[in-house]
C-alpha atoms as an extended CHARMM CRD file, in Angstrom:
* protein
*
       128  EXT
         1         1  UNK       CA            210.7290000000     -181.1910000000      100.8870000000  PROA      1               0.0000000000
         2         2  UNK       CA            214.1200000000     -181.3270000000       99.4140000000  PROA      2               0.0000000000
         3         3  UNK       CA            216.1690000000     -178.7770000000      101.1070000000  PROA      3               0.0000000000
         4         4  UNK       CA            215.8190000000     -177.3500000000      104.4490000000  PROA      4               0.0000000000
         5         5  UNK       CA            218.6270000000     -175.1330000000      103.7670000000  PROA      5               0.0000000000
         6         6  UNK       CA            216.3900000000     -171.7910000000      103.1760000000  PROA      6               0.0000000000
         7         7  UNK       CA            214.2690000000     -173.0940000000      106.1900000000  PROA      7               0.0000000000
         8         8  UNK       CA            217.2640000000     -173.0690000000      108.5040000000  PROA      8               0.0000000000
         9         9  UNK       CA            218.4520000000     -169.9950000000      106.7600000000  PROA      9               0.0000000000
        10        10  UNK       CA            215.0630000000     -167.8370000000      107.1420000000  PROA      10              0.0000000000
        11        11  UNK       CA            214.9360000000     -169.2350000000      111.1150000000  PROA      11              0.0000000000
        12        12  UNK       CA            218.5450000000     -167.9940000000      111.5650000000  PROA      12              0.0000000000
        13        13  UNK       CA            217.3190000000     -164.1460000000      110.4370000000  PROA      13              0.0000000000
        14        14  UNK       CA            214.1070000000     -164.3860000000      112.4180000000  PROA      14              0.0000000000
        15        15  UNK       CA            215.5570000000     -165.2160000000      115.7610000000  PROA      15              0.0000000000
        16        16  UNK       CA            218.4750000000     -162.0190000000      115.1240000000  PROA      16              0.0000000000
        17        17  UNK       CA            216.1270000000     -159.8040000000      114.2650000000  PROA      17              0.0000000000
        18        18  UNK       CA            214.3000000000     -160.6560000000      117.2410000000  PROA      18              0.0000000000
        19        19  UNK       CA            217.2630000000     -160.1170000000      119.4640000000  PROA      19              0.0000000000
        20        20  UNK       CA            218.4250000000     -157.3570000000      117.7490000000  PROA      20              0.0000000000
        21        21  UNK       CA            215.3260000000     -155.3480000000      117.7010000000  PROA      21              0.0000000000
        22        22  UNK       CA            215.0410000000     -156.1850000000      121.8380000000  PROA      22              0.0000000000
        23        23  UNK       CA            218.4700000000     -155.4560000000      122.5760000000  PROA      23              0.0000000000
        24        24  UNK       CA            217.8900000000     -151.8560000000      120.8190000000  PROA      24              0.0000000000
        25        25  UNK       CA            214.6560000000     -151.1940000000      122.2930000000  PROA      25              0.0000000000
        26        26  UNK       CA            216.2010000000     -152.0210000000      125.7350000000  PROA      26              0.0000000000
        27        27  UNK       CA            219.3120000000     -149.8280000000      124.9450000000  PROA      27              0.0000000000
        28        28  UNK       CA            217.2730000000     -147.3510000000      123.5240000000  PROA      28              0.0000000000
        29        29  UNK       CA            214.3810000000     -146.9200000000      126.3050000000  PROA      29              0.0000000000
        30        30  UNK       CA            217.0570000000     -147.5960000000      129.2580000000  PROA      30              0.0000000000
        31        31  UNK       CA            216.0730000000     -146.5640000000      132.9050000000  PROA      31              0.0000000000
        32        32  UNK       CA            211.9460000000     -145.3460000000      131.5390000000  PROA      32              0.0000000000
        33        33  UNK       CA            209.4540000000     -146.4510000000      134.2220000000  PROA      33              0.0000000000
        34        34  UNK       CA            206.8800000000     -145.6380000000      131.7850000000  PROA      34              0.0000000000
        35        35  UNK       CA            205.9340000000     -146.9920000000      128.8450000000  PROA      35              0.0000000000
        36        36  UNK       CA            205.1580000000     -144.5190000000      125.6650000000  PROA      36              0.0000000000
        37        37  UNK       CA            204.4140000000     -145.8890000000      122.7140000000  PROA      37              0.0000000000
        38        38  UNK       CA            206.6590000000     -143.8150000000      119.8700000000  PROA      38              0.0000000000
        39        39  UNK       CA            206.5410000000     -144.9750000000      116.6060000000  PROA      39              0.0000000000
        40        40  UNK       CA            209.9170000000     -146.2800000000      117.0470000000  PROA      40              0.0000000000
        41        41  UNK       CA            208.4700000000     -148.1130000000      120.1330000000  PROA      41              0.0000000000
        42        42  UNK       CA            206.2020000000     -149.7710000000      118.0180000000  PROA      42              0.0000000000
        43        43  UNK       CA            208.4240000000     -150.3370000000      114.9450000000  PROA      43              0.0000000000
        44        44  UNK       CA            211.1040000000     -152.4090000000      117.1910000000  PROA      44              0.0000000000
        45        45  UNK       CA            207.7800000000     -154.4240000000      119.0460000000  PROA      45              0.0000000000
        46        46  UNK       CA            206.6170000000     -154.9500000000      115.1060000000  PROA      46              0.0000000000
        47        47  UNK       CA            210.1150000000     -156.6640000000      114.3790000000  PROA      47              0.0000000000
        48        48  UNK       CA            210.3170000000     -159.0670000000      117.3170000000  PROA      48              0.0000000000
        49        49  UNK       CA            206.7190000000     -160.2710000000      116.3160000000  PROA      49              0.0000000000
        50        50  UNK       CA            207.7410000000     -160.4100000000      112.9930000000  PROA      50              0.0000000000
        51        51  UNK       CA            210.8370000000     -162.3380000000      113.9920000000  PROA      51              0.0000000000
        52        52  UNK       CA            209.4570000000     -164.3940000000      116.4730000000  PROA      52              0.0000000000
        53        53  UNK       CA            206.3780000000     -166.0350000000      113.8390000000  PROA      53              0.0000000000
        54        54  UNK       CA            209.1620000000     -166.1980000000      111.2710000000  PROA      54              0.0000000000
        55        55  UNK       CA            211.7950000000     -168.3150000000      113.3160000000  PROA      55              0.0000000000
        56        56  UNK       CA            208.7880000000     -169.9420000000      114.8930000000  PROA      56              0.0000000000
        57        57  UNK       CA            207.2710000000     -171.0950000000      111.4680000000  PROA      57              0.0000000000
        58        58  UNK       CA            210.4750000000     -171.8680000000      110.1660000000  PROA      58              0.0000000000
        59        59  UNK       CA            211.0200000000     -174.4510000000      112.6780000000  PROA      59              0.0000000000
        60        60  UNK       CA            208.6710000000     -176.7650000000      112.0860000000  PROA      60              0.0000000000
        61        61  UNK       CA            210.6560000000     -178.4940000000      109.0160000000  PROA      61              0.0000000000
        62        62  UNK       CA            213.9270000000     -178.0150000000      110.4910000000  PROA      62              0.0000000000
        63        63  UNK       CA            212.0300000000     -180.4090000000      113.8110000000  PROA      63              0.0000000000
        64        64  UNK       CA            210.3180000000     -182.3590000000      111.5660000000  PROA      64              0.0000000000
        65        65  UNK       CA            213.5610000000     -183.4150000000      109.1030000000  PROA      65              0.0000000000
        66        66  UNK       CA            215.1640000000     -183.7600000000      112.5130000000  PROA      66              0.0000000000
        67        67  UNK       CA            212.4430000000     -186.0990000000      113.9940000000  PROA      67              0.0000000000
        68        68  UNK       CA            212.7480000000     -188.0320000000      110.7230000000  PROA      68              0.0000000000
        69        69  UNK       CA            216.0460000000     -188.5090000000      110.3140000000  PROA      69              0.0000000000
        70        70  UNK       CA            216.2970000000     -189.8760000000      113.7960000000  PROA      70              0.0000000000
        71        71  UNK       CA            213.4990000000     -191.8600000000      113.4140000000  PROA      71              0.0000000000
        72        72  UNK       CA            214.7420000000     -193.3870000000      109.9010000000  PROA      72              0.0000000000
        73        73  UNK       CA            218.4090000000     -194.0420000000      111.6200000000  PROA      73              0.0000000000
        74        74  UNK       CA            217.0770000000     -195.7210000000      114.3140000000  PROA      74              0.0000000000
        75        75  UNK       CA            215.1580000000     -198.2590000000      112.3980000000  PROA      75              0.0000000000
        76        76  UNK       CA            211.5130000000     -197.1680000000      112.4550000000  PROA      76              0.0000000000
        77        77  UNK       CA            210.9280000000     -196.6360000000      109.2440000000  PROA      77              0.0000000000
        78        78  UNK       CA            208.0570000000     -199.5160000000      109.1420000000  PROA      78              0.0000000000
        79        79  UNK       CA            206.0980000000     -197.5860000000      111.2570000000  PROA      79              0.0000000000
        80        80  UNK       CA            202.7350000000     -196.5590000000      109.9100000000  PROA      80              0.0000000000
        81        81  UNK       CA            203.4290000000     -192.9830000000      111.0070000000  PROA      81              0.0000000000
        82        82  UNK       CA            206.5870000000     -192.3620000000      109.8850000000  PROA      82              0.0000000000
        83        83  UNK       CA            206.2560000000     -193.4990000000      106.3870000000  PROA      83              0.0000000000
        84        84  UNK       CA            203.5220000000     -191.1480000000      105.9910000000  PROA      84              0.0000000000
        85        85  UNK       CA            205.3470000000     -188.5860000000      107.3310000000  PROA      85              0.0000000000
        86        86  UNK       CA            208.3250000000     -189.2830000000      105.2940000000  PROA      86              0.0000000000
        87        87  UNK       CA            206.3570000000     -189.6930000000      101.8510000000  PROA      87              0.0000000000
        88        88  UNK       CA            203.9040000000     -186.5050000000      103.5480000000  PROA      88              0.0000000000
        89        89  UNK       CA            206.9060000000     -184.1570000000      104.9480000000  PROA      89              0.0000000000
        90        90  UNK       CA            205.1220000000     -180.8530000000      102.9640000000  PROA      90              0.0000000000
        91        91  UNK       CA            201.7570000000     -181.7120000000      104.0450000000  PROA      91              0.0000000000
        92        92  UNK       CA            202.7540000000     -181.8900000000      107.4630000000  PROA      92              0.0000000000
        93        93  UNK       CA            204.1420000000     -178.7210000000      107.6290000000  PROA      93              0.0000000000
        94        94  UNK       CA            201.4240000000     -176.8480000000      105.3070000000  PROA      94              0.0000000000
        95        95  UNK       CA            198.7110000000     -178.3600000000      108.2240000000  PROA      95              0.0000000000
        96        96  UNK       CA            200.4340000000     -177.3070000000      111.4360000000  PROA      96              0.0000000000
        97        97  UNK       CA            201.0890000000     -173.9120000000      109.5220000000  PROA      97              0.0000000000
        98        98  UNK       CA            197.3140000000     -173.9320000000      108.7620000000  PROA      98              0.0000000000
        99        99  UNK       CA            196.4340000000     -174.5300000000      112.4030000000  PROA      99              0.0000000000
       100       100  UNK       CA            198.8140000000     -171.5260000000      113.8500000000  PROA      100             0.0000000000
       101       101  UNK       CA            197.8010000000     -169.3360000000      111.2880000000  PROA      101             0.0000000000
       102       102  UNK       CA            193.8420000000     -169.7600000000      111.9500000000  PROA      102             0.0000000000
       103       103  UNK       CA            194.9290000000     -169.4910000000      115.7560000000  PROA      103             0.0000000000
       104       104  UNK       CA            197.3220000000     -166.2980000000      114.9370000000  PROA      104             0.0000000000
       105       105  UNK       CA            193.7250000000     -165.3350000000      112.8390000000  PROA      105             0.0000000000
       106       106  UNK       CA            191.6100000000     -165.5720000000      115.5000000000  PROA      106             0.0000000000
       107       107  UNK       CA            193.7820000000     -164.3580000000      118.7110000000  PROA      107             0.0000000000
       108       108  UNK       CA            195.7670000000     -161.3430000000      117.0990000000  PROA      108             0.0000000000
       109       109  UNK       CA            192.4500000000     -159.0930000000      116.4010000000  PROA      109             0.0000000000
       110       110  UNK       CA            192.0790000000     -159.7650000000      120.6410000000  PROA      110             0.0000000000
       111       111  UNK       CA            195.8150000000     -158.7510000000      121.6140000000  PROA      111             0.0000000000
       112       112  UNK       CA            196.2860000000     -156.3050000000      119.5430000000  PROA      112             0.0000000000
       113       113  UNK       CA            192.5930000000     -154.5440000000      121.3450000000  PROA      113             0.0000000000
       114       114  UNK       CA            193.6490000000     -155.3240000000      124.6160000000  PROA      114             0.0000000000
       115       115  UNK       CA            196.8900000000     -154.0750000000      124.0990000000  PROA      115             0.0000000000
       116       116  UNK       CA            195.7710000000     -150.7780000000      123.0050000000  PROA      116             0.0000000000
       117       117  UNK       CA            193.4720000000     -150.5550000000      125.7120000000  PROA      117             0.0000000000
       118       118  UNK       CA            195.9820000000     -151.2860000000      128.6520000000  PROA      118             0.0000000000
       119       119  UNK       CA            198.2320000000     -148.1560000000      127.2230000000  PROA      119             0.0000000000
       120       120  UNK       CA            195.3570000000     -145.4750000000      128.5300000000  PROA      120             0.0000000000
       121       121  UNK       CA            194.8570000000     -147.3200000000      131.5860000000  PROA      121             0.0000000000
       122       122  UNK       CA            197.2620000000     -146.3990000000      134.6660000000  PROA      122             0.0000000000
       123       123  UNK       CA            198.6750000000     -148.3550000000      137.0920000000  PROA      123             0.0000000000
       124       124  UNK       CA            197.2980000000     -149.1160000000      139.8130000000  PROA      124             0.0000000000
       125       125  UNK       CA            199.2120000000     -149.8610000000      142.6800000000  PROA      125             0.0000000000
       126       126  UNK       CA            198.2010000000     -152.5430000000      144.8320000000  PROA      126             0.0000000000
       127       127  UNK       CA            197.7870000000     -152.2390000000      148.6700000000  PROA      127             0.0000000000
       128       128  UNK       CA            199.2370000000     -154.9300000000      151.4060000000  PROA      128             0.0000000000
């Protein structure tokens, strides 16, 4: 990868529209015991999973240039895995992209089902 520049950039937007979209939703649904789901509940939970994966993706080459450059300034650049990983820096990232995204795959159909089954179910309150 040449520039992480975009990376960094794209990471930056993810975590404040995470933080912005909680902040509102906390401003917004201030003092409620109980939880509705409006569409502009859901819109605002949307946005801080859409932020979170995107700063969360994002920093895998902005760790991984770190780790490198560290590793390359403090001599260990003869190391078997660290040349690969310097002459393999895209490949690196595509595969532990690949791996969250077949996770994110797999688990999201799951949440997102037990999420909309916990809304219908109340409360219960537990006894001493």
């Amino acid at each position: 990868m040449t520039s992480i520049r975009p990376f960094a950039i794209a990471c930056g937007i993810g975590f404040v529209s995470m933080l912005g979209a909680t902040i509102t939703g906390s401003v917004i649904y201030r003092g409620e015991t109980e939880v509705r789901w409006t569409p502009l509940r859901i819109g605002l939970a949307s946005l801080v999973l859409i932020g979170f994966l995107v700063f969360v993706y994002m920093l895998v080459p902005l760790l991984l240039r770190g780790f490198l450059q560290a590793q390359v300034r403090i001599g260990n650049t003869e190391l078997p895995l660290v040349r690969w990983l310097l002459s393999h820096e895209r490949t690196a990232c595509f595969a532990v992209w690949t791996v969250w995204t077949l996770g994110l795959a797999i688990g999201l159909p799951f949440a997102i089902h037990d999420w909309s089954q916990s809304s219908d179910v109340p409360a219960q309150e537990q006894g001493p």
